[in-house]
C-alpha positions as CSV (number, residue, x, y, z in Angstrom):
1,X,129.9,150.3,170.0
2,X,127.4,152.7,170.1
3,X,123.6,151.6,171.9
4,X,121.8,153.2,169.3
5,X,123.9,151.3,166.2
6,X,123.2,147.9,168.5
7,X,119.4,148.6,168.5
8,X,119.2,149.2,164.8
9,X,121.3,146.0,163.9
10,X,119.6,143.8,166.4
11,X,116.4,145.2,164.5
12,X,117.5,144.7,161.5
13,X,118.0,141.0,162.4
14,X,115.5,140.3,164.1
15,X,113.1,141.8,160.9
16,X,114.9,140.1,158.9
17,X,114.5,136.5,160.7
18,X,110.9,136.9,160.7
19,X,110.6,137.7,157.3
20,X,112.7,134.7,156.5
21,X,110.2,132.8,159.1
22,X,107.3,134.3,157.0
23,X,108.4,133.2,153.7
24,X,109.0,129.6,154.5
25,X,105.7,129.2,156.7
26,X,104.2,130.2,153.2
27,X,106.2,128.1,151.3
28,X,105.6,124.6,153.5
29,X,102.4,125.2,154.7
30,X,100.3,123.7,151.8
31,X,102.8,120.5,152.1
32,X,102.9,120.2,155.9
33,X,98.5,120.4,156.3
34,X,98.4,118.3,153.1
35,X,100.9,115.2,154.8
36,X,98.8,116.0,158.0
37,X,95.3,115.5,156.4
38,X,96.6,112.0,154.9
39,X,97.9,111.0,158.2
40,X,95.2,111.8,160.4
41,X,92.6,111.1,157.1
42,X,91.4,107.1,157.3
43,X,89.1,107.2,154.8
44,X,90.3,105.0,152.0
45,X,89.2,105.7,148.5
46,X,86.2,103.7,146.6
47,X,88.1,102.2,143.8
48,X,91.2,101.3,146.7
49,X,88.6,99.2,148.5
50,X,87.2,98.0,145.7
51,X,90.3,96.4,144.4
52,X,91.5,95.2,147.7
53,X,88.2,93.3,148.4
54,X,88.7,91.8,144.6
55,X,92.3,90.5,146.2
56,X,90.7,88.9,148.9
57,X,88.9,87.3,147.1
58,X,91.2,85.8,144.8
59,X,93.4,84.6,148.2
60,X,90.6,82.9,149.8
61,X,89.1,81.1,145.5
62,X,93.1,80.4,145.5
63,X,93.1,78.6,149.4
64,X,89.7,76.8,148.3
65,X,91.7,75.5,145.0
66,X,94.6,74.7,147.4
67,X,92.9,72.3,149.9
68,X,90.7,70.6,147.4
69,X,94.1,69.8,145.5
70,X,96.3,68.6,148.3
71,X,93.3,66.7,149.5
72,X,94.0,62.9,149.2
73,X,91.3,61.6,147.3
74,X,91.6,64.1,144.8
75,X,95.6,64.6,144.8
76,X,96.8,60.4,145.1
77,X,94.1,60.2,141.6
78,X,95.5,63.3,139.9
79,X,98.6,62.0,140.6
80,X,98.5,58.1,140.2
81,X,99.9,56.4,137.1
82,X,99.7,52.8,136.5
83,X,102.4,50.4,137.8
84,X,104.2,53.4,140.3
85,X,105.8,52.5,142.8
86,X,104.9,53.5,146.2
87,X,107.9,55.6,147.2
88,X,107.6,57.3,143.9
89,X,104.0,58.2,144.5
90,X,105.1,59.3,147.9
91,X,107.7,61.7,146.8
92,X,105.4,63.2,143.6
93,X,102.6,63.5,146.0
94,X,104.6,65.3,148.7
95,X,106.7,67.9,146.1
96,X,103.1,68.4,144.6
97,X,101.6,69.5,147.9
98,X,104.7,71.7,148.9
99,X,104.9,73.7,145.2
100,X,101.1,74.3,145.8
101,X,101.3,75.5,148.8
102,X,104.8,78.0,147.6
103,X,102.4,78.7,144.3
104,X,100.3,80.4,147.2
105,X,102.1,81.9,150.2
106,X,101.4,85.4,149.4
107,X,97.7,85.0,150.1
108,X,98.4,84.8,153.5
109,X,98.4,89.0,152.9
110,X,94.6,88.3,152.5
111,X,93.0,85.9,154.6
112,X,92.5,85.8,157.8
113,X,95.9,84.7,159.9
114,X,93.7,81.8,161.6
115,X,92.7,80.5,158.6
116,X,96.0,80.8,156.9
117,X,97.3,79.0,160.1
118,X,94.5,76.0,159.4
119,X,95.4,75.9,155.7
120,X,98.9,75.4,156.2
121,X,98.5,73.3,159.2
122,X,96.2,71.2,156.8
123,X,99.4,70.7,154.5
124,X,102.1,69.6,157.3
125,X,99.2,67.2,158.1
126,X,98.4,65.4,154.8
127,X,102.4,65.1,154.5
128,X,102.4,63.6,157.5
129,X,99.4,61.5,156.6
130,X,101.6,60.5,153.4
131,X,105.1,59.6,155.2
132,X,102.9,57.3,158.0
133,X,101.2,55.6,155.3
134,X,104.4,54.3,153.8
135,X,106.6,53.9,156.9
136,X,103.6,51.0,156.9
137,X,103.8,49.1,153.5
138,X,106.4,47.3,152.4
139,X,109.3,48.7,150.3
140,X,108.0,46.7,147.3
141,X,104.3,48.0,147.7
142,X,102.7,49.8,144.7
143,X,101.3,53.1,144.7
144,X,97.8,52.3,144.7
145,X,98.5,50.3,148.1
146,X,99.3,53.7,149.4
147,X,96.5,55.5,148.0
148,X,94.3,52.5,149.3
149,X,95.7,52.6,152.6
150,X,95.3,56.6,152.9
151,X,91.8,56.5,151.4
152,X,90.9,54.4,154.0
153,X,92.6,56.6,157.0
154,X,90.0,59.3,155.4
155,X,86.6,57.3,155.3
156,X,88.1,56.6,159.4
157,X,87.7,59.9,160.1
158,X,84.8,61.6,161.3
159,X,84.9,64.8,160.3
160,X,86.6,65.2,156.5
161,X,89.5,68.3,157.3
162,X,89.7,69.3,153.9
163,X,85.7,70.2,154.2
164,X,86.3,71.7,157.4
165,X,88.7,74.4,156.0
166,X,86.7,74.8,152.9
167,X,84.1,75.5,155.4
168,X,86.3,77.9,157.1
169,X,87.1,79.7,154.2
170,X,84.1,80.3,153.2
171,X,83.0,81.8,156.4
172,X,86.1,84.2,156.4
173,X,84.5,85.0,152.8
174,X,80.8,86.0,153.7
175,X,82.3,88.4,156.9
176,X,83.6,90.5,153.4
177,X,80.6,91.7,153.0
């Protein structure tokens, strides 16, 4: 082969790559510094925020519901019917606590994980608090000796939990804003 016709079609090529280089650098450009302005861009936009902070919200109204519901005083009254027995009360007041709490596990996306760790701490607890009270009474006690016998175990203690992580829920609420 001839030095003169290798010149011309290495030329030829390499014309022809750059060209071909050219025309896709034109044709990616506007896609490749648009996906690398969103990735390096942090700025979130208004109404985003806006209806993020209005989810938060909701989780931490929803976890305030939650811990006044499964608190005792409130949950043994709702849930008290004349004549129960106590392990019926027992087992309504423990599946009422654990479909509460399943009603809200995704607001653990929008709380703060401490306080979704006190909040569900705060449920094992008052099940707990339940299942001791009637591993005490008698197998022929009636509910309200359990509700009288966990009532008490609350006016015993010093500080009331279920106030405590209203309290703490509320504080996560104000850093919001």
């Amino acid at each position: 082969m001839d030095l003169g016709k290798f010149l011309l079609n290495s030329t030829s090529l390499a014309v022809g790559g750059t060209f071909i280089v050219v025309v896709v650098y034109y044709m990616v450009r506007n896609d490749v510094m648009r996906y690398l302005s969103s990735r390096n861009s942090s700025v979130v936009p208004a109404d985003d925020k806006s209806n993020l902070l209005n989810l938060r919200l909701q989780a931490h109204e929803r976890m305030i519901i939650f811990v006044d519901r499964i608190n005792p005083s409130n949950l043994l009254l709702r849930l008290y019917q004349q004549g129960i027995e106590v392990g019926a009360l027992q087992v309504m007041a423990i599946n009422e606590i654990k479909t509460e709490f399943q009603h809200n596990i995704t607001q653990q996306l929008y709380i703060e994980a401490a306080t979704w760790n006190v909040v569900r701490k705060l449920k094992d607890d008052t099940i707990a608090m339940v299942n001791n009270a009637v591993k005490n009474l008698p197998a022929e006690a009636s509910g309200r000796e359990l509700s009288k016998k966990v009532l008490n175990y609350m006016s015993e203690i010093e500080e009331n939990p279920y106030e405590l992580a209203i309290g703490l829920i509320k504080q996560d609420i104000h850093k919001l804003f």
